[in-house]
PDB file of N, CA, C and O in Angstrom:
ATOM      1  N   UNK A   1      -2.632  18.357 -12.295  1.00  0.00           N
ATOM      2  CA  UNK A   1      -3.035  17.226 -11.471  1.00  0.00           C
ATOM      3  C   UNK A   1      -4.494  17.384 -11.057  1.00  0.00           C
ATOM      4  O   UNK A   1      -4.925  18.481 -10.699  1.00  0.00           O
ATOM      5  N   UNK A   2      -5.318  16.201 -11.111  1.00  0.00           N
ATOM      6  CA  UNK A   2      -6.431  16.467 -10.747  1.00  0.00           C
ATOM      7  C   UNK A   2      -7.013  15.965  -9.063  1.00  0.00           C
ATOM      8  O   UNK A   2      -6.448  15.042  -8.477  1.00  0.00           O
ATOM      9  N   UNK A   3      -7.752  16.438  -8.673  1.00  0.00           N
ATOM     10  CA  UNK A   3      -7.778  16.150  -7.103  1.00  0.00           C
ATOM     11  C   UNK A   3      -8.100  14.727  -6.789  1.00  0.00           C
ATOM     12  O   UNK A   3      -8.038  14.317  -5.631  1.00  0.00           O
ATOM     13  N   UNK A   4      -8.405  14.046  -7.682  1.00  0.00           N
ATOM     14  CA  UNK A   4      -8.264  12.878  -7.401  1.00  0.00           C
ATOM     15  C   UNK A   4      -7.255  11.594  -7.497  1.00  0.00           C
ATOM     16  O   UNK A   4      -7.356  10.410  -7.174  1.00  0.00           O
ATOM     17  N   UNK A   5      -6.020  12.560  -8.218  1.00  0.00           N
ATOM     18  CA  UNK A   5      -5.294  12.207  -7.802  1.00  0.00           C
ATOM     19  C   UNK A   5      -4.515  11.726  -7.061  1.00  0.00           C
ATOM     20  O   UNK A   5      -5.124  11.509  -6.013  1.00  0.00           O
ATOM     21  N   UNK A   6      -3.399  11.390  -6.966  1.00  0.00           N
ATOM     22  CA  UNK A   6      -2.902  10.685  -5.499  1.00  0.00           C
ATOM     23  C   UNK A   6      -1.250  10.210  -6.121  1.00  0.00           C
ATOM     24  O   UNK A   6      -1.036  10.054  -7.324  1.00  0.00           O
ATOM     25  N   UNK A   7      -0.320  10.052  -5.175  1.00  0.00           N
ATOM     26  CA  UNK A   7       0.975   9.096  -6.080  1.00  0.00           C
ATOM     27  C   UNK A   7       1.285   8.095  -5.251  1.00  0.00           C
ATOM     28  O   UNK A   7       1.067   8.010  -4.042  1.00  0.00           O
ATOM     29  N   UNK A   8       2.060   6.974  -6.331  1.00  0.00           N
ATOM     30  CA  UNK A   8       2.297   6.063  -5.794  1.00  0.00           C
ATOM     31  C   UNK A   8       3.822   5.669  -5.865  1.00  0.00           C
ATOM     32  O   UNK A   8       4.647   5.978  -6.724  1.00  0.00           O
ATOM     33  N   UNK A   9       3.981   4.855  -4.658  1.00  0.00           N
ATOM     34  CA  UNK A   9       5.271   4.212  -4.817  1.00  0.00           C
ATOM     35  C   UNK A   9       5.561   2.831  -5.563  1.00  0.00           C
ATOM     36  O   UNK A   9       4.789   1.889  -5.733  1.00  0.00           O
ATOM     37  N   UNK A  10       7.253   3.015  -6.068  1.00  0.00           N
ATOM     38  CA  UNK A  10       6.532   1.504  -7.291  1.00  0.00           C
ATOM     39  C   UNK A  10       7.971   1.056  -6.549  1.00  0.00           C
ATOM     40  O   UNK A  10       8.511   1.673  -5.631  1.00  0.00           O
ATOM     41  N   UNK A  11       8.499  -0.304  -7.249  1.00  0.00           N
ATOM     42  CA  UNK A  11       9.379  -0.979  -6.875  1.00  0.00           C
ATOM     43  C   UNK A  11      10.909  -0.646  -6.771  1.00  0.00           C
ATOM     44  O   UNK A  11      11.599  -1.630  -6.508  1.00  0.00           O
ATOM     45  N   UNK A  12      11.432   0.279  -6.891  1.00  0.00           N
ATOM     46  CA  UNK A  12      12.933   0.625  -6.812  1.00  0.00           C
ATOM     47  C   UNK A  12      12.773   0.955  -5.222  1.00  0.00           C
ATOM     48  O   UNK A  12      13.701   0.594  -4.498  1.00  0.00           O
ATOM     49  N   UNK A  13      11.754   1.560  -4.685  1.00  0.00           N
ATOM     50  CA  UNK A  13      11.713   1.740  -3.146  1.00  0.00           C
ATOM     51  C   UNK A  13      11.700   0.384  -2.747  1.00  0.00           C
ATOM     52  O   UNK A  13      11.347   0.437  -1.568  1.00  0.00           O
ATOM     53  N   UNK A  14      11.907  -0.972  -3.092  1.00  0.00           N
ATOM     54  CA  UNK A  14      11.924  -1.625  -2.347  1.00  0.00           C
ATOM     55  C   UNK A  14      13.363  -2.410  -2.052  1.00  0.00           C
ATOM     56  O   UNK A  14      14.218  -2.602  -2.916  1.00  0.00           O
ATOM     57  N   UNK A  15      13.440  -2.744  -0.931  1.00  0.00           N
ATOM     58  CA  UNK A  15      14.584  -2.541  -0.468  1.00  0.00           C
ATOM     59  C   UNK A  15      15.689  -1.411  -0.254  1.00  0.00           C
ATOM     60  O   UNK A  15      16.564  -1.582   0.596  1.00  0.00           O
ATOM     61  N   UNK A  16      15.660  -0.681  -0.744  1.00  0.00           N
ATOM     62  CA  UNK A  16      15.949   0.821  -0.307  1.00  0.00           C
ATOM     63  C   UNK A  16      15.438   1.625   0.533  1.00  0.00           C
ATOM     64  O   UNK A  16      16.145   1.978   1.478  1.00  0.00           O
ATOM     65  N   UNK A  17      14.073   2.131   0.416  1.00  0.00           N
ATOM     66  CA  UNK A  17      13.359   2.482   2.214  1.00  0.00           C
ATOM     67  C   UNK A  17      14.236   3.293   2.100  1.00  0.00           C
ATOM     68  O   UNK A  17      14.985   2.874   2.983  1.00  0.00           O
ATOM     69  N   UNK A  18      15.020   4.638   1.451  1.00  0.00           N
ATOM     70  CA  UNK A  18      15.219   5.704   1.883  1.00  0.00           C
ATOM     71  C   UNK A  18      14.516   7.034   1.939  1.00  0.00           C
ATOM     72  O   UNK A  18      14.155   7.773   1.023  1.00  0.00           O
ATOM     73  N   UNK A  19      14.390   7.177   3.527  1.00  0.00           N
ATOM     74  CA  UNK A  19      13.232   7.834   4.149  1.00  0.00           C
ATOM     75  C   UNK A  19      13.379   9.263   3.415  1.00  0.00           C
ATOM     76  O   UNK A  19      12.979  10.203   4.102  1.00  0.00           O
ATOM     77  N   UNK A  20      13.888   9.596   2.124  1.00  0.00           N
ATOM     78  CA  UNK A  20      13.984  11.302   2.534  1.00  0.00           C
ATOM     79  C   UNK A  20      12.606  11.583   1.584  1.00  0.00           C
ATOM     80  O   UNK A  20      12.520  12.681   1.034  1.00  0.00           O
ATOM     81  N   UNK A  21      11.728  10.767   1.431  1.00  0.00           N
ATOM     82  CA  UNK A  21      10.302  11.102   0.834  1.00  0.00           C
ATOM     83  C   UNK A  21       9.774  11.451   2.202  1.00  0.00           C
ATOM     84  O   UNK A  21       9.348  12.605   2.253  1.00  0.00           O
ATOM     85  N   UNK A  22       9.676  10.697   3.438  1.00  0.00           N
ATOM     86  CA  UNK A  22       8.726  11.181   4.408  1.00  0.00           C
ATOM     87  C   UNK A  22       9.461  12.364   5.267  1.00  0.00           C
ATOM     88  O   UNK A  22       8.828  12.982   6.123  1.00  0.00           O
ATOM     89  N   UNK A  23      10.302  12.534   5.096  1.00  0.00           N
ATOM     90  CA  UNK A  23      11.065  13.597   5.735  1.00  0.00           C
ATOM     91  C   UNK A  23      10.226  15.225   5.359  1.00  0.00           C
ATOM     92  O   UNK A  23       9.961  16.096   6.187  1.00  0.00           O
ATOM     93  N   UNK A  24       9.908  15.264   3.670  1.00  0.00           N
ATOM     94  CA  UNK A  24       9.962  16.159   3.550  1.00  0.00           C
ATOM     95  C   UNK A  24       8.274  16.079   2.819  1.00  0.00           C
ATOM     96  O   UNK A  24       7.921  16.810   1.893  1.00  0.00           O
ATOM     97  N   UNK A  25       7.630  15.315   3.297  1.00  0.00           N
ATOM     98  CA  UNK A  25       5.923  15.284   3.124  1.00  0.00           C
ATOM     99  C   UNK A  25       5.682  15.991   4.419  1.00  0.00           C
ATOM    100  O   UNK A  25       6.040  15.628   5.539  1.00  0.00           O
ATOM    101  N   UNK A  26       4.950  17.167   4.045  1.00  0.00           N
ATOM    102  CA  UNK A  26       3.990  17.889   4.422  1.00  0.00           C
ATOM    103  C   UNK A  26       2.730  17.788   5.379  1.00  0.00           C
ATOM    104  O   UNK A  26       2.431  18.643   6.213  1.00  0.00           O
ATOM    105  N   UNK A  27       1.882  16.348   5.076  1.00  0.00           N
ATOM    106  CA  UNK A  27       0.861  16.027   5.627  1.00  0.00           C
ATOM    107  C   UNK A  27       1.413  14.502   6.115  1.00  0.00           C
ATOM    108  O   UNK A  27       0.493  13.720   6.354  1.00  0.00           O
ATOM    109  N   UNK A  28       2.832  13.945   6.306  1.00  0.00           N
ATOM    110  CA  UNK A  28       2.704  12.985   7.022  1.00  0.00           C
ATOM    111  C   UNK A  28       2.063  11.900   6.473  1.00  0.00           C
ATOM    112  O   UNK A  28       1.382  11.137   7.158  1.00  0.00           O
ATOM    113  N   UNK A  29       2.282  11.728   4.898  1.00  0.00           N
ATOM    114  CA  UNK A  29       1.141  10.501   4.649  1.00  0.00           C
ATOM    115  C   UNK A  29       1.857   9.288   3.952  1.00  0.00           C
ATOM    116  O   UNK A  29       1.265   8.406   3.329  1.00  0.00           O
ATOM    117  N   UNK A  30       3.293   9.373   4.154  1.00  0.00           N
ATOM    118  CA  UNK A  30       3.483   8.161   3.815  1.00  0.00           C
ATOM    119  C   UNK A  30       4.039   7.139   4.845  1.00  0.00           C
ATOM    120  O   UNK A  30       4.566   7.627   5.845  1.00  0.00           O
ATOM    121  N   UNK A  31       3.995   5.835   4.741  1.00  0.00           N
ATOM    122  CA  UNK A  31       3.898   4.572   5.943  1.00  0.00           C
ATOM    123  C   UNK A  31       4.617   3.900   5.515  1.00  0.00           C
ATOM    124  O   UNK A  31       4.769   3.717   4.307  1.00  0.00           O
ATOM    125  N   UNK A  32       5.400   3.227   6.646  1.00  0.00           N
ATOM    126  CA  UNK A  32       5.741   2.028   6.612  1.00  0.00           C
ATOM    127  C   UNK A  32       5.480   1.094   6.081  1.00  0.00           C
ATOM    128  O   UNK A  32       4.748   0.374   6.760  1.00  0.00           O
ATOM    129  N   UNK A  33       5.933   0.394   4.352  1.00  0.00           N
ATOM    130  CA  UNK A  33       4.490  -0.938   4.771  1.00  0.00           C
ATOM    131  C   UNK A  33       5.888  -2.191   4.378  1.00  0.00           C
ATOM    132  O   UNK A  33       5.944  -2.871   3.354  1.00  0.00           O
ATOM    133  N   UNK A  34       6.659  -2.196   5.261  1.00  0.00           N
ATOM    134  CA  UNK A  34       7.250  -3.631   5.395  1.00  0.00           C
ATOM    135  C   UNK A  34       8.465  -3.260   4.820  1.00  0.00           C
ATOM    136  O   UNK A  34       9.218  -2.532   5.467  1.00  0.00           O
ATOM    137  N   UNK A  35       8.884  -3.786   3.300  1.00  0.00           N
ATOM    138  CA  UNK A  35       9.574  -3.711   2.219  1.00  0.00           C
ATOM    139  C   UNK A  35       9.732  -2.342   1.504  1.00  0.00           C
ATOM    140  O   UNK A  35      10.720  -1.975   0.868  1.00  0.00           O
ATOM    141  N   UNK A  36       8.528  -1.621   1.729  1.00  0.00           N
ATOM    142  CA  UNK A  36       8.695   0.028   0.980  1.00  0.00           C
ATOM    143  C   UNK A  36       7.458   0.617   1.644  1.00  0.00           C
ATOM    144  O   UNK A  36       6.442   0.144   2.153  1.00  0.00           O
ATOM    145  N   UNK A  37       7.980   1.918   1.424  1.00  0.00           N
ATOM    146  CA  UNK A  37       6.931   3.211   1.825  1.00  0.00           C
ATOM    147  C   UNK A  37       5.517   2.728   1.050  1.00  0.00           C
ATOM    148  O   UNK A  37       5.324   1.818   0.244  1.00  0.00           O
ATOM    149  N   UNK A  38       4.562   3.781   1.671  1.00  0.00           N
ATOM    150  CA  UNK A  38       3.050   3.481   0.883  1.00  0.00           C
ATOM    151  C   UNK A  38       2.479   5.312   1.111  1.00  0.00           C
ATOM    152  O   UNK A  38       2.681   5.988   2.120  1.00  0.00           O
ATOM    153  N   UNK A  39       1.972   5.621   0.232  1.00  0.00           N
ATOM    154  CA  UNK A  39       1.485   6.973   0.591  1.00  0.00           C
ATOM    155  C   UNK A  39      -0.410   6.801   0.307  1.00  0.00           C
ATOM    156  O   UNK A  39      -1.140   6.357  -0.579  1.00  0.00           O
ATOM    157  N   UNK A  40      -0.522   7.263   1.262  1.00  0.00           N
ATOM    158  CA  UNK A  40      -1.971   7.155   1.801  1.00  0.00           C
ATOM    159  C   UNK A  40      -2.505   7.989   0.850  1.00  0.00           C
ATOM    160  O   UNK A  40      -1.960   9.086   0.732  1.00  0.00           O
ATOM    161  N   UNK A  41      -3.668   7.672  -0.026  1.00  0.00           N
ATOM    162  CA  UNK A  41      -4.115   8.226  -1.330  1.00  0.00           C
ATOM    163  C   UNK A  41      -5.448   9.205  -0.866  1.00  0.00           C
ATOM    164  O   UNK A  41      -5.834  10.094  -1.624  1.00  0.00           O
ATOM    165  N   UNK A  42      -6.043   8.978   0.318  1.00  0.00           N
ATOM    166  CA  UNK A  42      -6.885   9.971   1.214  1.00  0.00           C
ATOM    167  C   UNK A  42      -6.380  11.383   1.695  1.00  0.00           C
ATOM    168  O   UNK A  42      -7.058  12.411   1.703  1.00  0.00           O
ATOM    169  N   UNK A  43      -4.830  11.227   2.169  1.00  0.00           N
ATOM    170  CA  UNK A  43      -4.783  12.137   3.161  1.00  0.00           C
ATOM    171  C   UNK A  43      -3.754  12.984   2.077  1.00  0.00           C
ATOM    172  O   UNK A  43      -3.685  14.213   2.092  1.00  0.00           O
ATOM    173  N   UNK A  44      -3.065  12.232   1.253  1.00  0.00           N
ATOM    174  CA  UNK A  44      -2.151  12.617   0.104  1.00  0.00           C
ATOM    175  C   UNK A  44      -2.793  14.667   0.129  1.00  0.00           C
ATOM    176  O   UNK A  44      -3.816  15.081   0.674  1.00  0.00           O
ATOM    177  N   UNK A  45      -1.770  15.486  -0.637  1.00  0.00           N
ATOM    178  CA  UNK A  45      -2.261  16.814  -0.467  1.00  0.00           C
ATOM    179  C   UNK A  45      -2.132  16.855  -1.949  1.00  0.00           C
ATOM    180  O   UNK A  45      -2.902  17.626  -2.522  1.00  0.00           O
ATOM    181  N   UNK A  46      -1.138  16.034  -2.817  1.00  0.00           N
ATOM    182  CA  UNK A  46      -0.872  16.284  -4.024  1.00  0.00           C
ATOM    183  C   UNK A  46       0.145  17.394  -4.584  1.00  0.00           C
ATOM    184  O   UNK A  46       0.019  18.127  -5.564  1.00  0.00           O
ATOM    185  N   UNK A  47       1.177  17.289  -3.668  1.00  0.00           N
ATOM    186  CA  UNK A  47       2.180  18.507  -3.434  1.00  0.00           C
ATOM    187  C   UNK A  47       3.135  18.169  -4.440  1.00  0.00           C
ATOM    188  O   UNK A  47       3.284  18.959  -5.372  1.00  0.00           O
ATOM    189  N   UNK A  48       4.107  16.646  -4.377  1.00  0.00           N
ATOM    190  CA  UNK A  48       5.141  16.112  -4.921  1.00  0.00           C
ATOM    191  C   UNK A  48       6.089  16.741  -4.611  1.00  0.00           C
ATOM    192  O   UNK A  48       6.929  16.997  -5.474  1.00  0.00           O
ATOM    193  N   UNK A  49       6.229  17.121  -3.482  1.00  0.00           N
ATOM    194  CA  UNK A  49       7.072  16.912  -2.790  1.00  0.00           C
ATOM    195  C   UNK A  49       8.121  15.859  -2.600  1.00  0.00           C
ATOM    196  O   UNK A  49       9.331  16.060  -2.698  1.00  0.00           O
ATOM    197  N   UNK A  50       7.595  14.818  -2.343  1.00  0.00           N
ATOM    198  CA  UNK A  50       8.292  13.268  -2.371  1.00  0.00           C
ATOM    199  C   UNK A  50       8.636  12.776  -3.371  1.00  0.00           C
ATOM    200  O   UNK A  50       9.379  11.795  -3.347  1.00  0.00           O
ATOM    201  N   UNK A  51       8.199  13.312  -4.516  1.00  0.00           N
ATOM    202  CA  UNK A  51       8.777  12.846  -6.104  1.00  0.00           C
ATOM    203  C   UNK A  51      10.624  13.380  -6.181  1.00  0.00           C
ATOM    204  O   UNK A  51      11.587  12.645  -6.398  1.00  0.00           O
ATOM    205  N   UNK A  52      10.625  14.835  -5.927  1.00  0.00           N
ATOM    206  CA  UNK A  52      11.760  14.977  -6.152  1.00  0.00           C
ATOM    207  C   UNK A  52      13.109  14.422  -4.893  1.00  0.00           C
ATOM    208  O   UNK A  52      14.316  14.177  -4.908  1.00  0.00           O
ATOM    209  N   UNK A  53      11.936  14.438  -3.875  1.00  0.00           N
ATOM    210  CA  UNK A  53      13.119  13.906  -2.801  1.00  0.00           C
ATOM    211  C   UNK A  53      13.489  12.256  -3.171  1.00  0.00           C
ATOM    212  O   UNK A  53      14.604  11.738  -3.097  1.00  0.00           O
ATOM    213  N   UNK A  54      12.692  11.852  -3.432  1.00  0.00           N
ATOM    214  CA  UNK A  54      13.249  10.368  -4.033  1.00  0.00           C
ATOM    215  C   UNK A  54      14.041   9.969  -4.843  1.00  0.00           C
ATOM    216  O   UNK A  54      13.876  10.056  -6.060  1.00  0.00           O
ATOM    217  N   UNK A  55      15.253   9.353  -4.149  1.00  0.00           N
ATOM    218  CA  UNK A  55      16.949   8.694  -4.636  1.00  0.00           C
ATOM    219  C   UNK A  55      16.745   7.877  -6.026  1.00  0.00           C
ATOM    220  O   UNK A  55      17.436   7.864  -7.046  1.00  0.00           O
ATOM    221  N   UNK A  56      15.451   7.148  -5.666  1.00  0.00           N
ATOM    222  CA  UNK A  56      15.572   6.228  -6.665  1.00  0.00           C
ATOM    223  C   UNK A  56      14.762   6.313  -7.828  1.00  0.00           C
ATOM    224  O   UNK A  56      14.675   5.609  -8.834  1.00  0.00           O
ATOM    225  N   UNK A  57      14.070   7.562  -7.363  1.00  0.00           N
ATOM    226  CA  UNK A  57      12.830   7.533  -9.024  1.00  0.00           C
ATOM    227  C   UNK A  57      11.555   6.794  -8.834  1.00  0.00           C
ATOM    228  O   UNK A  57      10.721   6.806  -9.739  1.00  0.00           O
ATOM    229  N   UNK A  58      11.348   6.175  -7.765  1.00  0.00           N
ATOM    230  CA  UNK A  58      10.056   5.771  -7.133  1.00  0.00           C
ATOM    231  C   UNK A  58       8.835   6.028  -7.661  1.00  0.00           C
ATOM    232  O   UNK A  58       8.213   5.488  -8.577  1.00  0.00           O
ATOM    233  N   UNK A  59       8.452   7.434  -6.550  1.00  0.00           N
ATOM    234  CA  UNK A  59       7.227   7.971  -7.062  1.00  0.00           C
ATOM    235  C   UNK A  59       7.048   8.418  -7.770  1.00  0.00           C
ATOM    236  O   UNK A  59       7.845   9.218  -8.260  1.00  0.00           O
ATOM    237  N   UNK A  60       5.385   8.058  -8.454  1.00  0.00           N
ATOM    238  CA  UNK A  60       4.682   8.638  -9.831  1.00  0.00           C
ATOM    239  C   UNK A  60       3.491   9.133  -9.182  1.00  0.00           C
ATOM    240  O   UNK A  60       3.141   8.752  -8.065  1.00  0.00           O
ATOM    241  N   UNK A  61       2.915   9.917  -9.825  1.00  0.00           N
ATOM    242  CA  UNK A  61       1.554  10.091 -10.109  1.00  0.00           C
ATOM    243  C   UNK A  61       0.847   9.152 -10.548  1.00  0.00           C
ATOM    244  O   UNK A  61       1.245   8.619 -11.583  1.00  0.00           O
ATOM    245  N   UNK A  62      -0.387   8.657  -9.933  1.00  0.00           N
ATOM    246  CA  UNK A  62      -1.237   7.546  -9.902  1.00  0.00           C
ATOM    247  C   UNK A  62      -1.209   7.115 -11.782  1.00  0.00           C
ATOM    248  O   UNK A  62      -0.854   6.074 -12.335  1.00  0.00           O
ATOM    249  N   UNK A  63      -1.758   8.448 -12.376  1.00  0.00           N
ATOM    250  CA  UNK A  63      -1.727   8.436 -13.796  1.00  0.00           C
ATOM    251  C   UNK A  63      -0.304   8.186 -14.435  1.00  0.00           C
ATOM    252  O   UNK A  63      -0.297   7.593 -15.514  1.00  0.00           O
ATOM    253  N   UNK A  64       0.602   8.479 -14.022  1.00  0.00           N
ATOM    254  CA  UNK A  64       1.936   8.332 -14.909  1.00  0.00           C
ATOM    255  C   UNK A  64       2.473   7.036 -14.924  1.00  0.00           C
ATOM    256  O   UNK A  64       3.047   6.678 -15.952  1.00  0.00           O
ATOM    257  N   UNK A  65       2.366   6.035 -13.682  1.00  0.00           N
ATOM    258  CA  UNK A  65       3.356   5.005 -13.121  1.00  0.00           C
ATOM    259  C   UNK A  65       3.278   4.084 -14.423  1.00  0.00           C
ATOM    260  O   UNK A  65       2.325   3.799 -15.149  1.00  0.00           O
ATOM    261  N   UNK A  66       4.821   3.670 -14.459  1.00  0.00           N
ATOM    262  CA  UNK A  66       4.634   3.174 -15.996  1.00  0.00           C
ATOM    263  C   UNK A  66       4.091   1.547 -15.157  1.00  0.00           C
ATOM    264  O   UNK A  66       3.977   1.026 -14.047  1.00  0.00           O
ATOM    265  N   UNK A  67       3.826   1.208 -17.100  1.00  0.00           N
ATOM    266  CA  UNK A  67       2.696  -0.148 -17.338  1.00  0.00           C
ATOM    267  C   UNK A  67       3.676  -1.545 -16.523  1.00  0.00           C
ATOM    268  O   UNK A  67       3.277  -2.535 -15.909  1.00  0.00           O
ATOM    269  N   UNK A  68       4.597  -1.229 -16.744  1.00  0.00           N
ATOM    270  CA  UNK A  68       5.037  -2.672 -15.569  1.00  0.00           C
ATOM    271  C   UNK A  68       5.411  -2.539 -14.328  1.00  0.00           C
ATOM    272  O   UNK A  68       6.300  -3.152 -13.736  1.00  0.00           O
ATOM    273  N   UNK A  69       4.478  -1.451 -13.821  1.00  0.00           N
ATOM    274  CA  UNK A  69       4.491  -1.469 -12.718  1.00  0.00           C
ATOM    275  C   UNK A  69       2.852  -0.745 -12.015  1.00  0.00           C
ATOM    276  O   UNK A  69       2.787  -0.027 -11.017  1.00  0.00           O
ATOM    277  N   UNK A  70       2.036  -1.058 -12.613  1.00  0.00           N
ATOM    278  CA  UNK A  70       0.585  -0.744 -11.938  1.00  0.00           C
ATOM    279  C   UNK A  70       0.354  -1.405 -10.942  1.00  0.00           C
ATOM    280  O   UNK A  70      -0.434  -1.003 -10.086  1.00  0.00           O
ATOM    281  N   UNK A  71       0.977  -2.522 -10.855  1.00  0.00           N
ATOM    282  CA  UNK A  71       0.567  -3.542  -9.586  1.00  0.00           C
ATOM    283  C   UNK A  71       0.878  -2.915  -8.556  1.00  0.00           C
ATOM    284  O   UNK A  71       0.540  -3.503  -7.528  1.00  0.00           O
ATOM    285  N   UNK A  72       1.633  -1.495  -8.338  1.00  0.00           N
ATOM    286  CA  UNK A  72       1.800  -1.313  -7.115  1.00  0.00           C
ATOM    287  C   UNK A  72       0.671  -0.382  -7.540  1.00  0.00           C
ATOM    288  O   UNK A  72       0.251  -0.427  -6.384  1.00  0.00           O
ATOM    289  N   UNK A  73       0.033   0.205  -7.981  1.00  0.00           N
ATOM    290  CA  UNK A  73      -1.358   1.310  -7.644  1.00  0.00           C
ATOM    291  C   UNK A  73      -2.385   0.145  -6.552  1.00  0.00           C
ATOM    292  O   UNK A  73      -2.860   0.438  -5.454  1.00  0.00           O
ATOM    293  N   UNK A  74      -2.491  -1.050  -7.203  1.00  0.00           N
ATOM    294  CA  UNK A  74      -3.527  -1.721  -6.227  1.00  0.00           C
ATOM    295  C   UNK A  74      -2.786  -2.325  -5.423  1.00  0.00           C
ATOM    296  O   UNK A  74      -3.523  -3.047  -4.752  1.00  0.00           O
ATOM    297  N   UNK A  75      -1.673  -2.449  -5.085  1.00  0.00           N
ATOM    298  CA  UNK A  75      -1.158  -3.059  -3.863  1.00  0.00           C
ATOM    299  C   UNK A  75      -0.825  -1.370  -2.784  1.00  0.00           C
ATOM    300  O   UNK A  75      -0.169  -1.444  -1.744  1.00  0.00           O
ATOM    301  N   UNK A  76      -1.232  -0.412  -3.139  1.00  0.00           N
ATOM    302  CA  UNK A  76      -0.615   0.700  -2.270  1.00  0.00           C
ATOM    303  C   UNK A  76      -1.985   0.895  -2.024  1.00  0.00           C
ATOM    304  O   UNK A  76      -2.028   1.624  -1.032  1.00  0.00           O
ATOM    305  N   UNK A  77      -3.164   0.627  -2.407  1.00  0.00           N
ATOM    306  CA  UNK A  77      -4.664   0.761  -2.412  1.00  0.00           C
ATOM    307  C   UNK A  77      -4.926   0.075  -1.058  1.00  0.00           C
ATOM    308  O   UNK A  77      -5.363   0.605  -0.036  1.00  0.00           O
ATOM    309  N   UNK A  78      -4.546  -1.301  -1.267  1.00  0.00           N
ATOM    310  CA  UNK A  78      -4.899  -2.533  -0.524  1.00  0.00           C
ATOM    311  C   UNK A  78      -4.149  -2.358   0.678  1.00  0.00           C
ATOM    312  O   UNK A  78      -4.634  -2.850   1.697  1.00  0.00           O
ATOM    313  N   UNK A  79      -3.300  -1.885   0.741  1.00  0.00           N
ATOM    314  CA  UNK A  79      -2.254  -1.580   2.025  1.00  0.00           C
ATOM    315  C   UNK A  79      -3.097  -0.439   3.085  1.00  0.00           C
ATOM    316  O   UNK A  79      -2.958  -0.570   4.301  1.00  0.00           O
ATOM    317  N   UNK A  80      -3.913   0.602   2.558  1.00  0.00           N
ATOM    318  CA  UNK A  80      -5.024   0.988   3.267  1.00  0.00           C
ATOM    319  C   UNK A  80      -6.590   0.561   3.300  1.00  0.00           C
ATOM    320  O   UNK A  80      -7.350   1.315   3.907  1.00  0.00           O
ATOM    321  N   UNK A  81      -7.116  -0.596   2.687  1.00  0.00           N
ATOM    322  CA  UNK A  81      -8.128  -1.199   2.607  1.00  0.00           C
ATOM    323  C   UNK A  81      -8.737  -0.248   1.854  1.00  0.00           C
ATOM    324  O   UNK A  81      -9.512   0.375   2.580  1.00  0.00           O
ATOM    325  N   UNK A  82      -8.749   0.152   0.747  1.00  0.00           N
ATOM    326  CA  UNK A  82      -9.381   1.127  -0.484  1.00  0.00           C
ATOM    327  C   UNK A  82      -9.934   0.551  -1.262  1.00  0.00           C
ATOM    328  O   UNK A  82     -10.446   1.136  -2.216  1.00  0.00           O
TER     329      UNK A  82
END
């Protein structure tokens, strides 16, 4: 992983919102944002941690998230004004 990295949440978190990604993040960086979690791509540590705690297969790595679903890289961007 490179440090500029970051991961994102894509659409199976939505409507689901099961918290056991922020439970077990480290630096506290993922939020509320309405409909699904958002992990803050600043404060992110790059642990992935939250990859494996996730029920539904959610999170990717900024680089991995498959192609029908990039729209959440710039909607998890835009959710912190990035």
């Amino acid at each position: 992983m490179t440090p500029s990295a970051t991961f994102v949440i894509t659409s199976p978190c939505i409507g689901v919102k099961d918290a056991a990604c922020t439970e077990v993040c480290p630096v506290e960086c993922i939020y509320d944002a309405g409909d699904q979690f958002v992990i803050h791509p600043e404060e992110c540590i790059i642990c992935g941690a939250c990859v494996s705690a996730c029920p539904v297969s959610a999170i990717f790595e900024d680089v991995d998230v498959p192609a029908d679903q990039y729209s959440f890289i710039a909607r998890n961007r835009a959710h912190f004004s990035l």
